[in-house]
Every structure is written in structure tokens, then in C-alpha cells.
C-alpha positions as CSV (number, residue, x, y, z in Angstrom):
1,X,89.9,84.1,82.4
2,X,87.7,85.0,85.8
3,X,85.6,82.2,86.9
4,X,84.4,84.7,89.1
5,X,82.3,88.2,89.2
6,X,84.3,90.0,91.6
7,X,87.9,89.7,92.9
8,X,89.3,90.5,96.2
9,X,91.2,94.4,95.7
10,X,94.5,95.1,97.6
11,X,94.0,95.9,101.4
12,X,96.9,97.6,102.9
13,X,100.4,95.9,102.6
14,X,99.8,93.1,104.6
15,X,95.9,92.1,104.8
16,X,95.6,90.5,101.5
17,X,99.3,90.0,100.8
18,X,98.8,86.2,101.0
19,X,95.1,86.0,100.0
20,X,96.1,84.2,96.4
21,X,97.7,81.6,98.7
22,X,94.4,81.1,100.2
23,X,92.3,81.2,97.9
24,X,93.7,81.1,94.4
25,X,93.2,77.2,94.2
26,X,89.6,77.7,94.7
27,X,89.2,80.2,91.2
28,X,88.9,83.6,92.9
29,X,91.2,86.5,92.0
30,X,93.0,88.8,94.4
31,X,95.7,91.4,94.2
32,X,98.3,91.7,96.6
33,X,100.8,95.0,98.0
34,X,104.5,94.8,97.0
35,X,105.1,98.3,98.4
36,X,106.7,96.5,101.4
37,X,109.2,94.4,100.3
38,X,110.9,93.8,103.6
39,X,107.3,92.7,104.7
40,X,107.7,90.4,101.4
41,X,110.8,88.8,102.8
42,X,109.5,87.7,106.2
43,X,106.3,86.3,104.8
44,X,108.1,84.2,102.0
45,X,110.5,83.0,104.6
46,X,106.9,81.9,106.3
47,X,105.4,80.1,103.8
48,X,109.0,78.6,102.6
49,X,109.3,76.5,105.8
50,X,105.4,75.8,105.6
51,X,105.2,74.2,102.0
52,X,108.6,73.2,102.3
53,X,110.6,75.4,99.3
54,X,114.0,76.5,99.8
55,X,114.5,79.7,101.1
56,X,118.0,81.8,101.1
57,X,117.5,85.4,102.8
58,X,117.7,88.4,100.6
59,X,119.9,90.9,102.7
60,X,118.7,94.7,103.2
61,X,122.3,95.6,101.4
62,X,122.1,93.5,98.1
63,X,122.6,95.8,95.5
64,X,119.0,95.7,93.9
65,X,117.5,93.7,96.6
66,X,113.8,95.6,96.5
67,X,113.8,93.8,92.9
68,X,115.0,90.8,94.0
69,X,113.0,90.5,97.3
70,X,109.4,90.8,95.6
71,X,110.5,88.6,92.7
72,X,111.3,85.9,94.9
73,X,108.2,86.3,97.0
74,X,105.9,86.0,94.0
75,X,107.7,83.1,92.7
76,X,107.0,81.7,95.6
77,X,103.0,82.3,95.4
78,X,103.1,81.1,92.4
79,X,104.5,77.8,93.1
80,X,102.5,77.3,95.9
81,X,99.0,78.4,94.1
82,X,100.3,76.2,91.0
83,X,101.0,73.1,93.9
84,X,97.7,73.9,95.8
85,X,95.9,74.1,92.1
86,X,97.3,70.9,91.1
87,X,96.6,69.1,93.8
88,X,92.9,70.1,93.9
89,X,92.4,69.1,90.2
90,X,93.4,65.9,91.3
91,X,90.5,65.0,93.8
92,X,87.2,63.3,93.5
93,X,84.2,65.0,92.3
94,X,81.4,64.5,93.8
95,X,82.6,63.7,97.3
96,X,82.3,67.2,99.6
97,X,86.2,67.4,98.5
98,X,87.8,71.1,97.7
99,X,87.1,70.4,94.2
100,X,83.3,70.1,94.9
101,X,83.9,73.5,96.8
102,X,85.6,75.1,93.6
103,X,82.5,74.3,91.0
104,X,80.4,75.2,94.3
105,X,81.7,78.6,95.2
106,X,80.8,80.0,91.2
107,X,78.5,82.2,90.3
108,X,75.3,80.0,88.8
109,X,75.6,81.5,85.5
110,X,79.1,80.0,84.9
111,X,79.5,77.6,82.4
112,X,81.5,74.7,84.3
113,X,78.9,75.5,87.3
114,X,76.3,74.0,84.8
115,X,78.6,71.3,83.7
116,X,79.2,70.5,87.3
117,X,75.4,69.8,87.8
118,X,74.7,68.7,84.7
119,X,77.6,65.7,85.4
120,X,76.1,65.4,89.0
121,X,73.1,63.8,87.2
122,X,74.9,61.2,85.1
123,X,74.5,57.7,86.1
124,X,76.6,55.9,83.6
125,X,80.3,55.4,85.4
126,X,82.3,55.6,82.1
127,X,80.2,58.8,80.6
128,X,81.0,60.6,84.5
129,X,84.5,59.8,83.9
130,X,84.9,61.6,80.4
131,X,82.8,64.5,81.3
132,X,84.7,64.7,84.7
133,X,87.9,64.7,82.4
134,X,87.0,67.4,80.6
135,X,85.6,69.4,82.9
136,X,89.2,69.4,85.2
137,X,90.8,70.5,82.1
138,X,88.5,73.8,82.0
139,X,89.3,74.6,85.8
140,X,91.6,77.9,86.1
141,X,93.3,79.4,89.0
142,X,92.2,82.6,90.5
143,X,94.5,85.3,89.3
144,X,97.6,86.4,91.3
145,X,97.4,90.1,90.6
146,X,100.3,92.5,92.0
147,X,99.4,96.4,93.2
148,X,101.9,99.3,92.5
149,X,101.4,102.9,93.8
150,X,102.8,104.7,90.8
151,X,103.4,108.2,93.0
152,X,104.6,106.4,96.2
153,X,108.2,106.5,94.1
154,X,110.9,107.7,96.3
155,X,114.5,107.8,94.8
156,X,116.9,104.6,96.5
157,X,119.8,105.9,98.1
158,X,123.2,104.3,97.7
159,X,125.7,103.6,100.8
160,X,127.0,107.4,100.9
161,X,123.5,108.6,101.5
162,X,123.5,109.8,97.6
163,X,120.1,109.3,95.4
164,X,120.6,106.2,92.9
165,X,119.1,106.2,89.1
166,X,115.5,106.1,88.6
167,X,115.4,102.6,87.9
168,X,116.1,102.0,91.6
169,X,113.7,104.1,92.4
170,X,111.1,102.4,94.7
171,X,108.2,102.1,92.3
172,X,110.8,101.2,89.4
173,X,112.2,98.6,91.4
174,X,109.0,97.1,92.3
175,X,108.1,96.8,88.7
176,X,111.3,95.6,87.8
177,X,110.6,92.5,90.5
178,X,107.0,91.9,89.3
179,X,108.0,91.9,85.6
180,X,111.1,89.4,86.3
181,X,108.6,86.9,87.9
182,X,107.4,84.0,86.8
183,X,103.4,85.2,87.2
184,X,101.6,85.8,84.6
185,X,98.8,88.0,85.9
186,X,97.7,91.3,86.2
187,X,99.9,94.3,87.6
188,X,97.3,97.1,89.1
189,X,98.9,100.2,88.7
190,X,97.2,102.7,91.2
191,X,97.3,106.1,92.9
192,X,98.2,108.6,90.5
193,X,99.7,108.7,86.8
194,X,103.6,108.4,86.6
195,X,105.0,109.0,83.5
196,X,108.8,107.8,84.1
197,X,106.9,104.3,86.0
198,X,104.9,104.2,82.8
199,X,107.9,104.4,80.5
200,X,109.7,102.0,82.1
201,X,106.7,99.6,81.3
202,X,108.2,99.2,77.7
203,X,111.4,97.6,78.7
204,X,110.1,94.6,79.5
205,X,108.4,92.2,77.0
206,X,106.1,90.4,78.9
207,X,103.6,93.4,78.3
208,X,103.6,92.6,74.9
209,X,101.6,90.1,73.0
210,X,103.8,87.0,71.7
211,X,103.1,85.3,68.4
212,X,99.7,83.4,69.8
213,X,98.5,86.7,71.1
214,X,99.1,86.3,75.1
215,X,99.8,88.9,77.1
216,X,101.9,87.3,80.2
217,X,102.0,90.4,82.7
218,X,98.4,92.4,81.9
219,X,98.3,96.2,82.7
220,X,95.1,97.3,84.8
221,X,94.6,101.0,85.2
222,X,92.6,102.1,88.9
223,X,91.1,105.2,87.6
224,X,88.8,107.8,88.4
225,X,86.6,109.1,85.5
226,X,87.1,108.4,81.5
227,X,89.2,111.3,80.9
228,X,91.5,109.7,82.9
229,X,91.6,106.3,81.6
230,X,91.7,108.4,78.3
231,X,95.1,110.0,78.7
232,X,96.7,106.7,80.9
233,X,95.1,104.8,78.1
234,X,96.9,107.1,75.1
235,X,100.1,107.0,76.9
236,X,100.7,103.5,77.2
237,X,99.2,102.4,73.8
238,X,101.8,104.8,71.9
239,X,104.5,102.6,73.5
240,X,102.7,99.6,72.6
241,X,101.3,98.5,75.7
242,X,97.7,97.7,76.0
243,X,95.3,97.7,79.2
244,X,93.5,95.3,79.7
245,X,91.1,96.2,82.7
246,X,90.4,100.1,84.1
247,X,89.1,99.4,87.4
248,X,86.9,102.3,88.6
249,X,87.2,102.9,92.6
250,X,84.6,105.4,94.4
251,X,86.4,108.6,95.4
252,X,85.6,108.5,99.4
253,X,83.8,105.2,99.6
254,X,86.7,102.8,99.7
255,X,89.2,101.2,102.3
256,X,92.4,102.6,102.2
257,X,93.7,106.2,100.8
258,X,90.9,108.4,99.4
259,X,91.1,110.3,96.4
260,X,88.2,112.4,96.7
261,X,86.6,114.0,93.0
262,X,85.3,116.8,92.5
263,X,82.4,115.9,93.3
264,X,81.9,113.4,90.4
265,X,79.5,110.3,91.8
266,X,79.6,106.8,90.5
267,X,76.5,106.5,89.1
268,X,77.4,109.3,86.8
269,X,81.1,107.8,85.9
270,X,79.8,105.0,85.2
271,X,77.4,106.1,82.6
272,X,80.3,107.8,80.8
273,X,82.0,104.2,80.7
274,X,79.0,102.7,79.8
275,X,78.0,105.2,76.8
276,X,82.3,105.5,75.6
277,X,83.7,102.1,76.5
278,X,83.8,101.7,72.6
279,X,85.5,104.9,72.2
280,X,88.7,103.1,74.5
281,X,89.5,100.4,72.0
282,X,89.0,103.0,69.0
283,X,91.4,105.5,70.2
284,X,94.0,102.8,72.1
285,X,94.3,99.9,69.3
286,X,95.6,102.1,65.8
287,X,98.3,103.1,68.2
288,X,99.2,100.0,70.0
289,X,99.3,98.5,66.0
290,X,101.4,101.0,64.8
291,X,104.1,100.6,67.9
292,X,104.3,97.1,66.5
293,X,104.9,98.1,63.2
294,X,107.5,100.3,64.2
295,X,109.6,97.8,65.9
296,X,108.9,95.4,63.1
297,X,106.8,93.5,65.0
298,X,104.0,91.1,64.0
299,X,100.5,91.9,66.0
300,X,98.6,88.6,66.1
301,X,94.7,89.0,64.9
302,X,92.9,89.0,67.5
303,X,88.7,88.8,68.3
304,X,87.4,92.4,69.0
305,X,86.0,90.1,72.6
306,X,89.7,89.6,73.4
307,X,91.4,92.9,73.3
308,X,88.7,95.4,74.2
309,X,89.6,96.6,77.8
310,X,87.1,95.2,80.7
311,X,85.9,98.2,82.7
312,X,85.6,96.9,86.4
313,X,83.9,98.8,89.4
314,X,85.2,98.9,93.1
315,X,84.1,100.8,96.2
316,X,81.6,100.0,99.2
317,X,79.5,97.2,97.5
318,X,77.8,95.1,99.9
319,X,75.0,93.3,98.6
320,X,74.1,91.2,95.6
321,X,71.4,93.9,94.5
322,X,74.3,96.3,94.2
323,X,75.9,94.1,92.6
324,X,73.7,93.2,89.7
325,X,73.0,97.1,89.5
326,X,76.9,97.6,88.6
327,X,76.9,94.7,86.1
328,X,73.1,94.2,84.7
329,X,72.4,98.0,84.2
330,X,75.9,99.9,84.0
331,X,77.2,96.9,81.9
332,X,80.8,96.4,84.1
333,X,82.4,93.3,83.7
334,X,82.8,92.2,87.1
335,X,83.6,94.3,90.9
336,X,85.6,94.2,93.3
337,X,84.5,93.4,97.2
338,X,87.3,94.7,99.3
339,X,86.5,95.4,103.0
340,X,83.9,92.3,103.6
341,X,86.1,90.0,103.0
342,X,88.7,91.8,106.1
343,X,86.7,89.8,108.0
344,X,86.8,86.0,106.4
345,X,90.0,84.7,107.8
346,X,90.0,81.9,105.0
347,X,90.8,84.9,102.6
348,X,92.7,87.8,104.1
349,X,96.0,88.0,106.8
350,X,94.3,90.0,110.1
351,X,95.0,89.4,113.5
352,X,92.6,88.6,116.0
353,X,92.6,92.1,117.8
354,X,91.8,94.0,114.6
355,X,89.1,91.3,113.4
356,X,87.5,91.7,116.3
357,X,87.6,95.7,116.4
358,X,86.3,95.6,112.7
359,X,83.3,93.1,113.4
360,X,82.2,95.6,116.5
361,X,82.5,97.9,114.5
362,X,79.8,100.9,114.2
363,X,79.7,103.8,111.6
364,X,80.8,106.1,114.0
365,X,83.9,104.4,114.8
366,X,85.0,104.8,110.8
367,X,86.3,107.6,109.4
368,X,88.3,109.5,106.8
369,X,91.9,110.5,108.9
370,X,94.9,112.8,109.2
371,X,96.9,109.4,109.3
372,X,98.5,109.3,106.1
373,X,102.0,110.6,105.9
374,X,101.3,111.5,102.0
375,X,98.7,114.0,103.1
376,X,95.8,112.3,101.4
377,X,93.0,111.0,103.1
378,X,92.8,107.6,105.0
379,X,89.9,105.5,105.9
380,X,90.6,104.5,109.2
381,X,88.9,102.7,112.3
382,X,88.8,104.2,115.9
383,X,91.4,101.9,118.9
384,X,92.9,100.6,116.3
385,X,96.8,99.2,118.0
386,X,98.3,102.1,115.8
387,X,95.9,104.8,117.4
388,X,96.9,102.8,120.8
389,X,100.8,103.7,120.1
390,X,100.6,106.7,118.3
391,X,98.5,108.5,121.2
392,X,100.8,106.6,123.5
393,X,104.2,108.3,122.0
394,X,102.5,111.7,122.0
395,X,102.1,111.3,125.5
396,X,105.3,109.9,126.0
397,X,106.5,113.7,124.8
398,X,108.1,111.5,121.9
399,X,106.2,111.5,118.9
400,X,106.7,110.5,115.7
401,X,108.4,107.3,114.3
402,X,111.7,106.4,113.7
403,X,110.9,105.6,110.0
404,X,112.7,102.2,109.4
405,X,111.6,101.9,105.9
406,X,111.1,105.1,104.2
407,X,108.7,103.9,101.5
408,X,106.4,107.2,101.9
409,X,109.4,109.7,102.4
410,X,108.7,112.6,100.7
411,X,109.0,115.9,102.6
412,X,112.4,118.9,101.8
413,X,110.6,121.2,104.6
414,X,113.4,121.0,107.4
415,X,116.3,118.8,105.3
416,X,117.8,118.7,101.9
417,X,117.0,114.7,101.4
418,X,113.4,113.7,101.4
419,X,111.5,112.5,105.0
420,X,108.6,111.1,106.0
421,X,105.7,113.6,107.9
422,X,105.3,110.4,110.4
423,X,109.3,110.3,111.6
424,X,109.9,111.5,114.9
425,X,112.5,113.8,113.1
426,X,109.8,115.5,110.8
427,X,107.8,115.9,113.8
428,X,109.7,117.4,116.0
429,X,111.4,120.1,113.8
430,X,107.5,121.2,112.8
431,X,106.7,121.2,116.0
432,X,109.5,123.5,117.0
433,X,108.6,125.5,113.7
434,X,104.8,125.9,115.0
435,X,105.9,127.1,118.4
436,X,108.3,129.9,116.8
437,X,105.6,131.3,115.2
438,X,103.3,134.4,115.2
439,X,99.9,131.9,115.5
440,X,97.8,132.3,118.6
441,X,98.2,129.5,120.8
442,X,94.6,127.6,120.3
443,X,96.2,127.4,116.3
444,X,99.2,125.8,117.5
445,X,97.7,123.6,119.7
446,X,95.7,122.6,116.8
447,X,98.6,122.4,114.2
448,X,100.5,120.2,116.7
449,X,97.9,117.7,116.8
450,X,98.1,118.1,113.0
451,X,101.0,117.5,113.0
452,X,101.7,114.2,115.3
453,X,98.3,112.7,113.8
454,X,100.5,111.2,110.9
455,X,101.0,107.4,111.8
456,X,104.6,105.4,110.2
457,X,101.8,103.2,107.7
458,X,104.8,101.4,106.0
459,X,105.4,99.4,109.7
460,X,101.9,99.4,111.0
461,X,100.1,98.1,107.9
462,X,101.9,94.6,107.9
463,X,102.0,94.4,111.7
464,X,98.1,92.6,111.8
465,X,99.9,89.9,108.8
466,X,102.9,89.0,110.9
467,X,100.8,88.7,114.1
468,X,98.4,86.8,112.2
469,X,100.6,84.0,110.8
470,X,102.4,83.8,114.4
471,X,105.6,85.8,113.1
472,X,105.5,88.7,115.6
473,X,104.0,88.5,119.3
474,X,100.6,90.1,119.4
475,X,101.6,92.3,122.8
476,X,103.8,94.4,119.8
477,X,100.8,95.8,118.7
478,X,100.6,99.1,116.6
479,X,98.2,97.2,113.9
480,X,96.9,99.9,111.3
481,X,93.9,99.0,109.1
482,X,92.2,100.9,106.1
483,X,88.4,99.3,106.0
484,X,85.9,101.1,104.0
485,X,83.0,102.1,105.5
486,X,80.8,99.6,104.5
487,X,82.0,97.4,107.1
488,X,80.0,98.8,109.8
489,X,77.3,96.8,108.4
490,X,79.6,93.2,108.7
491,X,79.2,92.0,112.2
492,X,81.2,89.3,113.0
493,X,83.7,86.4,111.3
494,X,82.4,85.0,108.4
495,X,83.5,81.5,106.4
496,X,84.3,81.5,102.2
497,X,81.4,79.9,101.4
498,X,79.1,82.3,103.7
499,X,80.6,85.6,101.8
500,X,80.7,84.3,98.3
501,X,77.0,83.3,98.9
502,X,76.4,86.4,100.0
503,X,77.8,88.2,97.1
504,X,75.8,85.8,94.7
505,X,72.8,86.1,96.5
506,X,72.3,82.5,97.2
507,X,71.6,82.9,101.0
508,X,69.9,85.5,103.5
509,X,72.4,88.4,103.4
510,X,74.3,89.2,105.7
511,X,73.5,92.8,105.9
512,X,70.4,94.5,107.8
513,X,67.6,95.8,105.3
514,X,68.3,99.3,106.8
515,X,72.0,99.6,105.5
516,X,71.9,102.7,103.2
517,X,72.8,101.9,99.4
518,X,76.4,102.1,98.3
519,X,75.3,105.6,96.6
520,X,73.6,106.8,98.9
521,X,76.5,106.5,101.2
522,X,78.8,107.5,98.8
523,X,76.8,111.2,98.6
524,X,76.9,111.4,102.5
525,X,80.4,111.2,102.5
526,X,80.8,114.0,99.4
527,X,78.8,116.0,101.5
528,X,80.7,115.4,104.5
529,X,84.2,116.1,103.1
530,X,82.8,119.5,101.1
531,X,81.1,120.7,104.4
532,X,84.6,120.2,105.9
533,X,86.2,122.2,102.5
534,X,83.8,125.1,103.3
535,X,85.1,125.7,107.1
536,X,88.4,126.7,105.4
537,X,87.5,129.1,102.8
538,X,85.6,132.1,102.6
539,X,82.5,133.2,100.2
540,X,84.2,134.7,97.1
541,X,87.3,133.2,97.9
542,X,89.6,131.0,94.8
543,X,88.7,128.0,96.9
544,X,85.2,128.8,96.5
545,X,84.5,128.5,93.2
546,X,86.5,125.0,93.3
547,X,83.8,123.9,96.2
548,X,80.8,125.6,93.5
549,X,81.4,123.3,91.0
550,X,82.5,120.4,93.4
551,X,78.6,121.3,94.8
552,X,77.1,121.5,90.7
553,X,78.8,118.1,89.9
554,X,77.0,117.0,93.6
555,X,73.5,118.4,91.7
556,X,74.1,116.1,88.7
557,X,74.9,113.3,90.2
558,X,71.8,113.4,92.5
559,X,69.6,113.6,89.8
560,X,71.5,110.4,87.9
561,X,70.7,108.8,91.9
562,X,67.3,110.1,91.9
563,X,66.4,108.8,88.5
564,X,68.1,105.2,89.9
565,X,65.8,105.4,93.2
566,X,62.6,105.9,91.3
567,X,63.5,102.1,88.9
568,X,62.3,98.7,90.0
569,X,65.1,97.5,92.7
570,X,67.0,94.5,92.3
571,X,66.6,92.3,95.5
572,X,68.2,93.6,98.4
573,X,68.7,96.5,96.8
574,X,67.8,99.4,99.2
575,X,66.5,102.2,97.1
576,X,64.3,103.6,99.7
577,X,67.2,104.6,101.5
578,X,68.7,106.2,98.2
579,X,65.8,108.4,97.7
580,X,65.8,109.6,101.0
581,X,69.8,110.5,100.6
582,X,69.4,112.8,97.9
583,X,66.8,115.1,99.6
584,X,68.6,115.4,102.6
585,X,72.0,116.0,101.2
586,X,70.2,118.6,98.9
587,X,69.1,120.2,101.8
588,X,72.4,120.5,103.2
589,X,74.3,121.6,100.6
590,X,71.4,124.3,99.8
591,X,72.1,125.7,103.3
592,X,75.9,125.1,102.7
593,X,75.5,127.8,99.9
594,X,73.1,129.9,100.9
595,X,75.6,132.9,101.0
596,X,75.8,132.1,97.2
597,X,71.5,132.2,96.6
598,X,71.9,135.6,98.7
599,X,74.0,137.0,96.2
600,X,72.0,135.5,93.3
């Protein structure tokens, strides 16, 4: 169960990879990375000799030791947040202890919050006692929930340099080492559908209900629209698998890698969710059923409460108004507050040289990159360490990365085995490629910058963690970071109790008044990335008629935003700034297309 109405989302592979460690105890969810599982390694090590568990090293060549590495790392959270837990359940109420601090950081309308108060008041010492008793015994853990890229999936290679079976594929094995853990949580599968990931799901029957009707290791789907929660939905539930959560995630308006829509806003996705949610458990649950039957399997009767999927929302929220927009009047179940909380030390892993480039930060200094060696879009941060170095190789004359973990290999141009865009080998044979060529010399000047943009993310993301917890020297630098946005309008280091406050609107926010809406940002950016569509393509073009409807689905949307601006606010909720949005982006994309209203 979440005590809580939000959770903290994956960030990178090292920036919330021990956040359950920190703040599990206290009730608050959080999902951590296993893409590295090298990184996993040295950060169990870590926190083996600092709780004082037994720790025996995994080596690089053990013969399924991606599997074995994450495994053994989320044991270890797990005995730590059950130790941490423990001991917190057995302090004094009532005394400015961490357990006050757990009933303190809820949400008001929580049940054991109004226990909490309601005991505060009690005079009688026997009475306290009982109620205090009783109370312990209803306190939960925040969830220790485990993030898979389903597409970042390359194929192992044995000791000849030959590909190994697909269940030793990257993304297999990392299942393979959640699912043989002792967590029972949620995995977050994200970043595309992957049917041969999804398959392998089956196989393991902690997915499954047992005879009481728990489900140990809970499925949640990050999705883009209903159509595709639809068809991930359908898949799983013909193999018996149900899902618990979908988490929706704006397109552009996130930390990390963005998968932009065509043009499809929040506001208007989650209306579809809001009007179909019902249609989820109708079309999912006579399939998971029948996949019992099949295997001769007994499913447990179950309240409709506890086996409808919760629909969760994630992506630039930054104030409690927002907030109670998403739950109050969409209906979502809860949200998910990523890139605030980069900047509460008590919560995420980030170095001191990255904190303090992210509270300075300014909207100008964020943007959507070239970084990514998957060729997707990246939300990045200007002078970050890994700008630092990568600029600092190029003028070296030696770009490029020597690719010591492969996890985002993935490109046949130059070599018959898969490599990474970012490796200095990739980069090197392009360049050469780009210089061959017939293009005029500004385009390969350009192309070359292109080119040695692409930064080695599976080293640079956990470079802030191991600075952090004193594991690397900070003069090694090269520190990549993924914020969103949003945190442009975070200024400076904030405590648990200041953010969580924030969120629940119990103090001044933290934010100016003038900070545009999340939607309203969230069109700026749409308009941004089709504007920089349209300088590729040409009026009457294919591509054109792609960027048309991207631009009609633009049109709907603002009128959903428009209809949202002209409603009574919630508090702190900065409509004006939404209303002003959607006329100027109109204009923009009006002038965008005006070869098209010619033509008309």
C-alpha cells in the first residue's frame, strides 16, 4: 500500500539508485536503475561495509553475473530498508524521534496521520499505549521499486566474442536478477514494448497471485497514451500476468530520455484514462482468468478495489495546485515528483558539483540534447562534468569513449557486432565516413559535431553516485545528469521535510508565482521540438504530413488547456500563465504553417 501521494521515479543510473535506502524507512516509494549492474556492485560493496553485511565480490566473468550482481544488490536494500524499518517501529512516539517524522511527513488525509493526532491528544498512559500498538502495526515501508529499459537489450557475448541466448541478454538478465530477489515490489518496465522481455515475464512465478491473492513482484507499465497501455495490457494478461500501475510520463517534459508524441498533450491523455480506465480491467481480467484456468490454476476472489490497475501521472509537476489538478480532477491515483527531489540530498545520490550546477540553474541552461547514444532525445543541463570531458576529448582530437560497458551498444554501420554511437571507435570511423563524402564542407562540419555530441551515459550517469558516497575522487569528473526542466524553478538544497511540505502544500512553496504551469510548459516544448521538425522537411514533403497532424493533435490539446485555464485554480496553481501559453504557441504554429493556409 502507498502511504504516500507521489513516489520518487528513477533518475539516471546512479541518482536515485540508493534513494529506498534513504528514505524507504520513512514510508515513501522510489524506484531505482539496474541498467548498471557494475555500478550495482560498487555501491553494495558501499553500503556492505557501512551497515556491516557480508559482502563477497561478484567477478565481471561469472557466468551469469549481470543476474547475480543486481540480485545481490537488491537483497541487500532490502535488508537494510527492512533493518532501518524495524528499528524505526521501535522508537518512542511522541518525542521528535524518526517515527514522529514518518506519521509527520504524510499527506493529512491519511488514515494513520489522523490516528497519529488523534493519539497525540490522549492523556490516559495505558489507552496511548494500546492505540500506539496498533498504530506501529499499520506502519509500511515505502516501496523498493526496480526500473528496466525493455529496448536497451543488447545480446551478452560469451568469451569468443560470440552472442549468447536471449536470456543473457541484458534486459533478460536484469529481469532474471530482479525476479530472483527477495523484494517484493514493483518492477517499472519502461522505454518501449519488448515482446521477447515480456515473455520471459511468465517464467517466473512471483508475477502471479499465490493462494491469498498477493502478487510478490507487481508489473508497472510507463506508457504514453491508452492505446498503448491497451496492447502492453493485452499482451501480458494472455500470459497471465496482470499490471498493476500504468504510469503516464509527459512526452518532452521529463528528466531523462524523451519520447516525444505526436503531439498528444497530457491534459488530453489523461482524459482518455479518466473516461476508459474501466475499459482496462474489462478487457485485461477475462484473460488473466482464463490463463489460470489453463494451467489449472486457482485465481483467488478478489475485490474489484484490489485488482483494477492504478493509473499514475509523471512529468514536470512542481506544485501542490498541479498536483491536486492531476488527482482531484483527472482522477490519478498518485504522481510521481522526479527532478525536485535531485536536489534533497536526504533522498537522492548527487555530488556536490552537479547539486550545485542544478540549484543555479536557469531555463536556458536546460535543454533537450544530441547526448544520447540511442538517438533519442535527452534532457540535459549546460557545464555539466560530462560536457566538461566530452568537449575536452574533441579537442584533444580524440573523441569518443572507450565504451567499458556496452549497455547502449547498438549500431552494425562500420562492424558486423553491435557498437555504441559514443565509442571512440564508432566515432572515428563516421568521422572518416563524413569526410569521404560528396557533402559541402559547412555539412560536414556540422555532421561531425553530430557526430562527437554523443556522450558514453552508461559511465557518466553513476559518476555523480560514486563521488557522492566518497567512492571515486571528485577531480574524475565527467558527471552526466538528466533533470527535467522544471528544475530551473528549484533554487538551492532543500531538507525531506521542506519538499514533502512542499508537495502537500503545507508551507510557502518553494516556487516563484511566475513559474509557467506544467502544461503550459509542456506546449512550449511541443512547439519547440515541431519548429525544429519543420527546418528539415519541405511543404508537401512525407514528413510534412507527419508534422500536420503532430500540429492538429497540438490544436486539440490547446483547446482541452484552454478549457482547464478558464476553471477556478487550485492554489498555487498558475493558470494565468496557461492561458497565455496557448495563444502564443497558436500563433506560432499558425505562422509555422502558413505555407499550408496559402495553399488552402
Amino acid at each position: 500500500m502507498y502511504q504516500h501521494q507521489f513516489h520518487i521515479p528513477v533518475m539516471g543510473t546512479g541518482h536515485s539508485i540508493d534513494s529506498p535506502i534513504r528514505v524507504a524507512h520513512l514510508g515513501i516509494s522510489s524506484v531505482i536503475s539496474v541498467v548498471d549492474d557494475m555500478l550495482c556492485e560498487k555501491i553494495r560493496k558501499h553500503y556492505s561495509s557501512e551497515f556491516n553485511f557480508a559482502y563477497h565480490n561478484i567477478p565481471k566473468s561469472a557466468i551469469d553475473g549481470r543476474a547475480d550482481r543486481i540480485t545481490a544488490y537488491l537483497d541487500l536494500v532490502s535488508d537494510i530498508v527492512s533493518k532501518k524499518f524495524e528499528d524505526i517501529k521501535q522508537l518512542q512516539l511522541f518525542n521528535e524521534s524518526e517515527k514522529d517524522r514518518y506519521f509527520n511527513l504524510l499527506p493529512d488525509s491519511n488514515p494513520l496521520k489522523s490516528s497519529y493526532k488523534f493519539i497525540s491528544s490522549l492523556t490516559d498512559a495505558d489507552e496511548r499505549k494500546e492505540f500506539i500498538d496498533k498504530l506501529t502495526k499499520r506502519m509500511t515501508p515505502g516501496s523498493i521499486d526496480v526500473n528496466i529499459m525493455a529496448k536497451v537489450d543488447a545480446l551478452g557475448m560469451d568469451k569468443d566474442d560470440k552472442p549468447m541466448s536471449s536470456e543473457f541478454s541484458d534486459a533478460s538478465a536484469a529481469l532474471r536478477g530482479y525476479a530472483n530477489s527477495k523484494l517484493s515490489s514493483g518492477l517499472v518496465l519502461s522505454a518501449g514494448f519488448n515482446p521477447r522481455l515480456y515473455g520471459y515475464l511468465s517464467e517466473f512465478k512471483d508475477f502471479y497471485r499465490d493462494s491469498t491473492g498477493e502478487i510478490r513482484k507487481k508489473i508497472i507499465l510507463k506508457v504514453s497514451d491508452f492505446r498503448s497501455a491497451l496492447i502492453q495490457g493485452k499482451f501480458l494478461a494472455k500470459k497471465g500476468i496482470e499490471v498493476s500501475e500504468f504510469r503516464i510520463e509527459s512526452g518532452l517534459n521529463c528528466g531523462g530520455h524523451a519520447f516525444a508524441s505526436d503531439g498528444h498533450l497530457m491534459p488530453v491523455l489523461l482524459q482518455e484514462f479518466r473516461e476508459k480506465r474501466d475499459e482496462l480491467l474489462e478487457t485485461f481480467q477475462p484473460m488473466v482468468k482464463n490463463f489460470y484456468e489453463s494451467q489449472g490454476w486457482d485465481y483467488p476472489t478478489m475485490a474489484e478495489e484490489d485488482i483494477k490497475p492504478k493509473i499514475t501521472v509523471q512529468g514536470g509537476i512542481g506544485t501542490n495546485g498541479e498536483m491536486r489538478r492531476l488527482l482531484e480532477d483527472f482522477g490519478m491515483d498518485a504522481t510521481g515528483w522526479g527532478s525536485p527531489f535531485l536536489l534533497v540530498p536526504e533522498a537522492t545520490c548527487v555530488d556536490d558539483f552537479t547539486s550545485k550546477l542544478l540549484a543555479n540553474a536557469a531555463e536556458k541552461d536546460l535543454y533537450l540534447s544530441n547526448v544520447s547514444p540511442l538517438g533519442v532525445p535527452f534532457n540535459n543541463i549546460r557545464g555539466s562534468g560530462s560536457a566538461l570531458h566530452t568537449r575536452e576529448l574533441i579537442n584533444k582530437g580524440k573523441p569518443g569513449s572507450k565504451c567499458p560497458k556496452g549497455y547502449l551498444v547498438s549500431n552494425t554501420e562500420f562492424t558486423d557486432n553491435p557498437i555504441c554511437t559514443a565509442s571512440s571507435q564508432y566515432q572515428l570511423l563516421k568521422i572518416n565516413s563524413i569526410h569521404d563524402s560528396d557533402l559541402s564542407a559547412d555539412e560536414k562540419e556540422l555532421q561531425k559535431n553530430r557526430v562527437m555530441e554523443k556522450t558514453c551515459l552508461c559511465t557518466n550517469l553513476g559518476t555523480g553516485s560514486l563521488i557522492r558516497l566518497g567512492i571515486m575522487k571528485p577531480s574524475y569528473g565527467r558527471q552526466a545528469i538528466c533533470p527535467g526542466p522544471n528544475i530551473a524553478w528549484f533554487n538551492r538544497e532543500y531538507s525531506l521535510d521542506e519538499m514533502v511540505d512542499h508537495i502537500y502544500g503545507r508551507r510557502e512553496s518553494l516556487v516563484p508565482d511566475e513559474r509557467p504551469h506544467m502544461f503550459a510548459k509542456e506546449l512550449t516544448m511541443y512547439v519547440d521540438y515541431l519548429s525544429e521538425l519543420a527546418v528539415q522537411v519541405q511543404p508537401g514533403d512525407a514528413e510534412w504530413k507527419k508534422l500536420r497532424r503532430m500540429r492538429n493533435n497540438l490544436e486539440t490539446g490547446m483547446d482541452v488547456c484552454l478549457d482547464i485555464a478558464n476553471s477556478d485554480a487550485y492554489p498555487g496553481e498558475n493558470l494565468h500563465s496557461l492561458r497565455i501559453t496557448v495563444d502564443e504557441q497558436r500563433l506560432r504554429l499558425a505562422i509555422l504553417f502558413e505555407t499550408d493556409m496559402a495553399e488552402a
